[in-house]
N, C-alpha and C positions, 0 to 999 in steps of 0.2 A: 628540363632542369629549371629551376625558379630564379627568378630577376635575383632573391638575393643570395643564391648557392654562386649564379654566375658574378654576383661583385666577389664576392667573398674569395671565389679566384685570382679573378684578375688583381684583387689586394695583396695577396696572397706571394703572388708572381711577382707584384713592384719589390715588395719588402724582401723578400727572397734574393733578388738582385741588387736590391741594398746592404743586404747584409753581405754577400759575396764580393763586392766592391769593397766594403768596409767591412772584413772581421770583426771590430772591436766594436761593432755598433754596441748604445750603450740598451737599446730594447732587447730584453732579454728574461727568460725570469729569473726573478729573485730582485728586478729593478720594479718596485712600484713609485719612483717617484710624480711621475703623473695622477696615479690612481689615488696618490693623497692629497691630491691639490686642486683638485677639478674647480673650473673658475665659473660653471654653469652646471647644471644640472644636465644630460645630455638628451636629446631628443630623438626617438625611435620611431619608425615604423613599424606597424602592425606585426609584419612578419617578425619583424628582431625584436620585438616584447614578446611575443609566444615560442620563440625561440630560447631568449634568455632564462625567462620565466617556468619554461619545462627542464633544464639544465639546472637549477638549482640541485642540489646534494641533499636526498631528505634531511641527513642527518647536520647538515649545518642551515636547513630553514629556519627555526629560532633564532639564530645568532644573526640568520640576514635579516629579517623580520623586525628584529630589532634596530641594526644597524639602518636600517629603512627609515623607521621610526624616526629615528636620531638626525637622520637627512634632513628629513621633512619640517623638524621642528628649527631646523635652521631658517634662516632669513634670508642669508647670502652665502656665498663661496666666501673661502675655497672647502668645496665638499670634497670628503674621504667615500671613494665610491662602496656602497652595500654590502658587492660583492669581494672587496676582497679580504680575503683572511689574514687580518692585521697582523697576525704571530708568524706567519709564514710567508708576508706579502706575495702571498701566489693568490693568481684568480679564479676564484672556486668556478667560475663559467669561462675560463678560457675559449674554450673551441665554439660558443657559442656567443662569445662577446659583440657585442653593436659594430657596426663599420666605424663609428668614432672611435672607437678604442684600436679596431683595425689600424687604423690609417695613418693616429697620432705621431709625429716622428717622421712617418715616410712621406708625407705628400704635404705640400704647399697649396697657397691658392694665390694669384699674382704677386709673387714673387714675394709673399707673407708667410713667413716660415709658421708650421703649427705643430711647435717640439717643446720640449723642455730648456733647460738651464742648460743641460751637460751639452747638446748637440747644438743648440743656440751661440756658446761658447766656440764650439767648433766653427760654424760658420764664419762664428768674426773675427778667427784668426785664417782664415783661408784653409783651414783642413780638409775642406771637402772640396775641391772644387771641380773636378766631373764629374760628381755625383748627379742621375738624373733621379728629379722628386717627381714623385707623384704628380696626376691635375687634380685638389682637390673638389673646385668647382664641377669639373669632370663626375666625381662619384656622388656630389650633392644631388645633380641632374636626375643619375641612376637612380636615387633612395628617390626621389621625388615621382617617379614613374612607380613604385613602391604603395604609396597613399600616403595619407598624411602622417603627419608626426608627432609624439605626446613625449611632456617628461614625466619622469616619475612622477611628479606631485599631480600631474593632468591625468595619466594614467590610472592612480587609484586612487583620485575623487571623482573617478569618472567624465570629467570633464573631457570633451573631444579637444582633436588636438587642432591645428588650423588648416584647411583648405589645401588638399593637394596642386600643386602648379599643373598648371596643363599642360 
């Protein structure tokens, strides 16, 4: 099985028990709050670009193609990610989406929440508090055994991405 089928489990499994703890989590579809607001462009390994990249929908490649496009010519965040379909806020690569999109919501990295507005809110009023989060420095490790990492913009000007960690 491949380094990333096996995050993509164990992701898979955190969120799983998050949501069963909390029914009402607010990650769900038909919420792309995140997916309109991305404050970076996100950075992938090899495998999760050829991943993502074979998942496209022939019939909505124009629309992302475009939406790409329109990324690209920004300068900064907050970016509207490519893929998702603005009329329907669902993500035309769900089952194929990055470990950042995985993870968003359920895992933390020393004790720096990596959520939105709705669950951030929750935090600061004590809503959650046996909730166990994710390690995200944990799954960074994992992608980094992966190879390096490119963003969109690095990805198709070809530009390599930087030096896998040892």
């Amino acid at each position: 099985m491949s380094g990333l089928r096996i995050l993509d489990q164990s992701v898979a499994s955190r969120c799983a028990a998050t949501v069963a703890a909390v029914p009402d989590w607010p990650c769900r579809a038909g919420c792309a709050d995140c997916c309109r607001s991305l404050a970076q462009l996100p950075a992938l390994t090899a495998p999760e670009w050829e991943r993502l990249e074979a998942a496209v929908p022939p019939d909505h490649a124009a629309a992302v193609a475009g939406r790409v496009a329109t990324v690209l010519r920004q300068a900064s965040g907050p970016y509207t990610c490519p893929w998702l379909d603005p009329d329907r806020s669902v993500c035309l690569v769900y089952e194929a989406r990055p470990l950042a999109c995985r993870t968003y919501g359920f895992y933390i990295e020393r004790d720096q929440g990596l959520y939105c507005q709705r669950i951030a809110g929750r935090v600061e009023r004590g809503d959650l508090p046996d909730l166990v989060w994710g390690n995200q420095a944990a799954i960074e490790a994992q992608l980094d055994r992966l190879g390096p990492r490119q963003t969109l913009r690095e990805r198709l000007s070809g530009v390599p991405g930087p030096a896998a960690s040892p």
